[in-house]
N, C-alpha and C positions, 0 to 999 in steps of 0.2 A: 504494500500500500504506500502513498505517498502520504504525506504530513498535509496537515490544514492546520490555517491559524484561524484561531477564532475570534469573536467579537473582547474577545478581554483581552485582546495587546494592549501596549502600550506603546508602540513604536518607539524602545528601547532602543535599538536598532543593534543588539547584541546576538540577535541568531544570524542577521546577514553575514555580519563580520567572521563568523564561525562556518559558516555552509562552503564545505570544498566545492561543490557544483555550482557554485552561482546560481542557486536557484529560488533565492528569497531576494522577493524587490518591495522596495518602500510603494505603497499605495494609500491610498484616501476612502478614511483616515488609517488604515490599518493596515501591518505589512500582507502580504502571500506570494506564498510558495507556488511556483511552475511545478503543476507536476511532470510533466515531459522531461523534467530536469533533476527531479528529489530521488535518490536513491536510497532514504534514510541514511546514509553514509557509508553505507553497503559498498567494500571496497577501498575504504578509507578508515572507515572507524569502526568499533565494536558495535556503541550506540549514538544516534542521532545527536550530532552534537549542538543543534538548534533546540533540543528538549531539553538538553542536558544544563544550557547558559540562560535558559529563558524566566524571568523572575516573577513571572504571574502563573507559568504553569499553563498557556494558554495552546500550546501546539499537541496537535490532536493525530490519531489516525485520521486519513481523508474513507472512508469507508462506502464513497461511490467510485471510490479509486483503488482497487485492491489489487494488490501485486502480489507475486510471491515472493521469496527467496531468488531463485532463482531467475527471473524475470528481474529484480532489481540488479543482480549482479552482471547480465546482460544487458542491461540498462548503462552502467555503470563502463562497461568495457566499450559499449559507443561513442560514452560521452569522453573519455580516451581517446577514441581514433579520429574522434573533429579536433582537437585538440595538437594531433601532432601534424 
């Protein structure tokens, strides 16, 4: 699955600076997440590290957006290959 943020941000903007994918952008008034781009960190890290820095607790499963394992780690090794 990918992450959602929910109505309780606060546009700390401390998950941006944390998301290896680039995939948290500042929006009005609240940040979100690309899902085409959220791999929970799958690849990078053990656990999502936007959940992990975030001070309200407000980053959620996206749960119209469900991935698997697998399917994020292949997610994951795309967004690698645009990259080189």
């Amino acid at each position: 699955m990918s992450l959602l943020i929910t109505d309780e941000c606060i546009a700390c903007d401390a998950c941006r600076e944390e998301c290896p994918n680039e995939a948290i952008e500042e929006g009005d008034p609240i940040y979100m997440i690309e899902s085409d781009r959220c791999t929970e960190c799958v690849g990078h890290y053990d656990e999502p590290q936007c959940v992990e820095v975030c001070p309200v607790d407000c980053i959620i499963l996206d749960k119209n957006n469900q991935e698997t394992m697998q399917e994020l780690q292949i997610k994951f090794e795309q967004l690698e290959n645009e990259e080189l």
